[in-house]
C-alpha positions as CSV (number, residue, x, y, z in Angstrom):
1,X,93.5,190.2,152.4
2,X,89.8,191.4,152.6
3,X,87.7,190.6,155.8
4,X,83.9,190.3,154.7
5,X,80.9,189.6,156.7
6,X,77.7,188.9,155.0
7,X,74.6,188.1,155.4
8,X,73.0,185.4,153.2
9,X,69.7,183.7,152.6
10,X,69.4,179.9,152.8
11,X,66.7,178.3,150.9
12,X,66.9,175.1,152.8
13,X,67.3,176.5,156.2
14,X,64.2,178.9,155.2
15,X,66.3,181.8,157.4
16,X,69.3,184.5,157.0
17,X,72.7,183.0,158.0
18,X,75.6,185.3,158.8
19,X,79.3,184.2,157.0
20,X,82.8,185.8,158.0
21,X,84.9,185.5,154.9
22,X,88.9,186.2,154.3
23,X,89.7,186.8,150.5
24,X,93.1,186.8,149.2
25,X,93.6,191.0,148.0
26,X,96.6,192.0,146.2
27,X,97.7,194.8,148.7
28,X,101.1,196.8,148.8
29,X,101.7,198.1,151.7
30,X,104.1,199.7,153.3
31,X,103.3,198.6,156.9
32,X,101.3,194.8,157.9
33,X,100.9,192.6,155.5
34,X,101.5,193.1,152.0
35,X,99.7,189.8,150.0
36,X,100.3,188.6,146.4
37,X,97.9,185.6,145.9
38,X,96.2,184.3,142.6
39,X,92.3,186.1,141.9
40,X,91.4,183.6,140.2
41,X,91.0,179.5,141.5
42,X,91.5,180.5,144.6
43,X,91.8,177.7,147.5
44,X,88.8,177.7,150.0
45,X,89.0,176.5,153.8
46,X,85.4,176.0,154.9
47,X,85.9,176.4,158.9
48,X,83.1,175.4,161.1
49,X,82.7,176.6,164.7
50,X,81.9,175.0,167.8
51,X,79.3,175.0,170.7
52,X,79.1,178.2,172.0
53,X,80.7,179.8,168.8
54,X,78.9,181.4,165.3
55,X,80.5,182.7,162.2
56,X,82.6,185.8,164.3
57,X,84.5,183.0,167.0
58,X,87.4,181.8,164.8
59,X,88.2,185.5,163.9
60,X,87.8,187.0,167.4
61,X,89.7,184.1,169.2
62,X,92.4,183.4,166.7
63,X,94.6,185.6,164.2
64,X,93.5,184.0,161.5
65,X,93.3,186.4,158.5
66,X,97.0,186.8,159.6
67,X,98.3,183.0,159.2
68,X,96.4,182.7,156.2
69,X,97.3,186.2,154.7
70,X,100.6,184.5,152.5
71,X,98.5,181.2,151.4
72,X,96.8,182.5,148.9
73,X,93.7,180.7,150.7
74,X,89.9,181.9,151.3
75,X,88.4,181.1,154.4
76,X,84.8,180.6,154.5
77,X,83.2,180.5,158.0
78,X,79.3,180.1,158.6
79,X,77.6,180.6,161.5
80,X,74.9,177.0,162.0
81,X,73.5,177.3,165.4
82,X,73.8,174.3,167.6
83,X,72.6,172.3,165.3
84,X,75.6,169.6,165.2
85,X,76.2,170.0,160.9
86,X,72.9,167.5,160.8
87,X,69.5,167.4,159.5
88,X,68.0,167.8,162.7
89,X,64.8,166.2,164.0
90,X,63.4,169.5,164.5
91,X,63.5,169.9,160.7
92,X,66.3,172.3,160.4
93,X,68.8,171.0,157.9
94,X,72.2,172.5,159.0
95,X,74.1,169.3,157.1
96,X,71.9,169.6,153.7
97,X,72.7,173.9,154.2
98,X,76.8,172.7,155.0
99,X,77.2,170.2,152.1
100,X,75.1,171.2,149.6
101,X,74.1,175.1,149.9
102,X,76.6,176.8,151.6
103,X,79.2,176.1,149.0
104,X,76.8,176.8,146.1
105,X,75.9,180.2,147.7
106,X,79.7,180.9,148.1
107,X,80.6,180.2,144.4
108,X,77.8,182.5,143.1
109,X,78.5,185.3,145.6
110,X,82.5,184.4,144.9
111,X,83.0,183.7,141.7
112,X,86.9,183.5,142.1
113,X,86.6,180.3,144.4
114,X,88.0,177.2,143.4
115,X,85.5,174.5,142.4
116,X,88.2,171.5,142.3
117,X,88.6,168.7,144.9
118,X,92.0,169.4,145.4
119,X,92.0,173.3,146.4
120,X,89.0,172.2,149.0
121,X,89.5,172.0,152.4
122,X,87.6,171.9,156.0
123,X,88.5,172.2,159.5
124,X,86.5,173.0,162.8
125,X,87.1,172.5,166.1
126,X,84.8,170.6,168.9
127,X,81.4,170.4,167.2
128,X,83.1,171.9,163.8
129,X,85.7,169.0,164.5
130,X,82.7,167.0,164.0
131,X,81.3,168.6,161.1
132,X,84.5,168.8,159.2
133,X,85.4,165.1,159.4
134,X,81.6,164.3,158.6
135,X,82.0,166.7,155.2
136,X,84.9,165.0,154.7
137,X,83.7,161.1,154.7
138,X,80.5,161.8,154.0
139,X,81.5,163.8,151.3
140,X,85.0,162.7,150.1
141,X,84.1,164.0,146.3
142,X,84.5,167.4,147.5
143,X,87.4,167.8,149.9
144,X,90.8,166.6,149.3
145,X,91.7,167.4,153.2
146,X,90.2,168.1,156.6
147,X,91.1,168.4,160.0
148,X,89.3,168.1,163.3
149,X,90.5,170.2,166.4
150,X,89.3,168.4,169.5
151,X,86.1,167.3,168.0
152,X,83.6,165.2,168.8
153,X,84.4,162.3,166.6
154,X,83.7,159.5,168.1
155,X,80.3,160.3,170.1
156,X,77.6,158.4,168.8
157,X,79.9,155.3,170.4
158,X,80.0,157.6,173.9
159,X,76.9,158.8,174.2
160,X,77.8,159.5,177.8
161,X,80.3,162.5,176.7
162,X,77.3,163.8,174.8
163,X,75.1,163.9,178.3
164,X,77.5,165.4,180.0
165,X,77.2,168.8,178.0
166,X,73.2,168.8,177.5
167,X,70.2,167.0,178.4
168,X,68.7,164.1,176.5
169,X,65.7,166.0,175.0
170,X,68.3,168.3,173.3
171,X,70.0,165.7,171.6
172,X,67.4,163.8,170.6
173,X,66.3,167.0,169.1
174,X,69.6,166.9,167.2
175,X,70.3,163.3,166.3
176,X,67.0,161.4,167.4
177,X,67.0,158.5,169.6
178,X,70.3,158.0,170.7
179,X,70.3,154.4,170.7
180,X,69.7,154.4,166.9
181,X,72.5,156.9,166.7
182,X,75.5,153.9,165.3
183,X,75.0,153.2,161.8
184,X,73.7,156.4,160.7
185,X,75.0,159.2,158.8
186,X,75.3,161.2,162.1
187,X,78.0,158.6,163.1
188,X,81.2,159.4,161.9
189,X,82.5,155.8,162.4
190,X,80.0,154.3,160.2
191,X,80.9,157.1,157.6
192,X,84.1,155.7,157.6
193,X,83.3,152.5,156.9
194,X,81.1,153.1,154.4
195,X,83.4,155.2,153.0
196,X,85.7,152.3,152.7
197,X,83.2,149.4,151.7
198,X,82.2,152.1,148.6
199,X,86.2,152.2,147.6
200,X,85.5,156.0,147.6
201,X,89.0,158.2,147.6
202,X,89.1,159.3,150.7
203,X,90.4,163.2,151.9
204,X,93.3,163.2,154.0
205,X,92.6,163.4,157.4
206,X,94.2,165.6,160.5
207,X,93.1,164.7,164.0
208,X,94.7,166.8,167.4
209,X,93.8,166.9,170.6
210,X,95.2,168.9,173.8
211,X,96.2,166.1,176.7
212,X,93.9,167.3,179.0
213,X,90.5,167.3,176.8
214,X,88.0,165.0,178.1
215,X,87.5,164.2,174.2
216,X,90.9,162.8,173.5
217,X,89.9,159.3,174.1
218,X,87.7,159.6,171.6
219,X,89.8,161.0,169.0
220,X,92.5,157.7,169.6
221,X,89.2,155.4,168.8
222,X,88.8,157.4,165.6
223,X,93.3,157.3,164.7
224,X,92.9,153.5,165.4
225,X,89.9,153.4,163.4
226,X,91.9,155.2,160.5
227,X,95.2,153.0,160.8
228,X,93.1,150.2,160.9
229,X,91.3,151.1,157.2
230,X,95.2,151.9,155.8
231,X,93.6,155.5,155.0
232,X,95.7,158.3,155.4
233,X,95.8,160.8,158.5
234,X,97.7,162.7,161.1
235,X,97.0,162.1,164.2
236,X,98.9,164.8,167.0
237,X,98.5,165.4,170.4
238,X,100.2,168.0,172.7
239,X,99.7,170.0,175.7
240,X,96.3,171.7,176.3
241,X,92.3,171.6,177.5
242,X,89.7,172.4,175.4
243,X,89.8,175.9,174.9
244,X,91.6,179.0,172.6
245,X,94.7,178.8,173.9
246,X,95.0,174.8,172.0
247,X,92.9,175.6,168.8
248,X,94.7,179.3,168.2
249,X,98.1,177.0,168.3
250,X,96.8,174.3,166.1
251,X,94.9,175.9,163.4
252,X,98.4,177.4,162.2
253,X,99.8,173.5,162.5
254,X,96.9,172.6,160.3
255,X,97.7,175.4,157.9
256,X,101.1,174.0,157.3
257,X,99.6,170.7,156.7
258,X,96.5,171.5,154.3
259,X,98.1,170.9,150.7
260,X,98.4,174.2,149.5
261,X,100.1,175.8,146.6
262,X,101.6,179.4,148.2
263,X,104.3,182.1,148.0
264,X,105.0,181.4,151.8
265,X,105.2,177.6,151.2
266,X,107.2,178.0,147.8
């Protein structure tokens, strides 16, 4: 595997955004980890950070350019702020840059990345939780699967869980009014629906959540939700708060579950 950092330009963002990237090498070693994977169509996992987090979190808290070093799989991770994988207020686009530019940028820069549906994946955890499921209904033409680690998925129906982290001018900054919040593309409930009224395919879905996070109610509104729309998703829960200890566990259960093509899986 090759670990890259980079810094890029984004045209819509009008700034330089910083991007960790894991590339699939063909490496023979005699010691770690020798890696055979295809140069060409490769798989891409776009994996969005949280609060608190930029474009270095998921490799300094987790190992993962190790689980991912027999799958063949690229991992792109930007770095977007705290600005919630929306078109803020404030007139920063972090959802238009996610959606639309990020993955163009990535394909120019990266030629050997996959452009199909079904090689495209994203995943995130807390606020990336968020972002990946929004990419995911919002965007169901581009990614076949994604999966949210503790994320906020159901908070423009608990806006209380929202105030409990910041005040009221920030996320108003983010979202606007929060009453106007439902209905909205910021409202990942309403995605769904809409989703479904339009008869799009949907992406298959994975939801987990430790026991102990204050955001697991949410993420049962959002299973039910699912179940009740027939559309197909894992839901998982297990021991755990909302820290590194329950996302470095359950990024390699998502792994196994993202529908991959590999030497390890073959």
């Amino acid at each position: 595997m090759a670990f890259l950092q980079a810094n890029v330009y984004s045209n819509i963002l009008e700034m330089e955004v910083s991007l960790n990237i894991v590339l699939p090498q063909k490496t023979e070693k005699k010691i770690g980890t020798a890696t055979k994977g295809s140069l060409s169509d490769v798989p891409v996992l776009y994996l969005l950070h949280g609060m608190g987090g930029n474009h270095s979190v998921w490799e300094r808290r987790t190992s993962i350019e190790r689980y991912v070093a027999d799958l063949g799989l690229a991992v792109i991770m930007p770095s977007t702020d705290l600005g919630w994988y929306t078109d803020t207020t404030y007139d920063m686009n972090y959802w238009s840059f996610i959606s639309e530019e990020l993955p163009k940028i990535c394909h120019e820069l990266f030629p050997q990345l996959t452009k199909k549906r079904e090689k495209t994946f994203a995943a995130g955890l807390s606020m990336g939780g968020y972002g990946a499921l929004k990419l995911g209904l919002a965007k169901p033409e581009n990614f076949v699967a994604v999966a949210s680690l503790s994320g906020a998925v159901n908070l423009a129906d608990r806006p209380e869980d929202l105030l409990a982290l910041k005040g009221k001018k920030y996320w108003e900054g983010i979202f606007g009014p929060l009453e106007e919040m439902q209905g909205s593309i910021n409202d990942p409930m309403f995605l769904l629906k809409q989703l479904v009224a339009d008869k799009k395919e949907a992406p298959k879905i994975f939801l987990c959540c430790g026991e102990d996070d204050p955001l697991l109610y949410g993420n049962k509104m959002m299973a039910k939700a699912l179940s009740e729309h027939d559309l197909e998703h894992t839901f998982e829960t297990g021991p755990g708060n909302h820290d590194w200890i329950f996302w470095d566990q359950w990024i390699q259960r998502v792994l196994a579950w993202l529908p991959i093509e590999s030497e390890k899986k073959a």
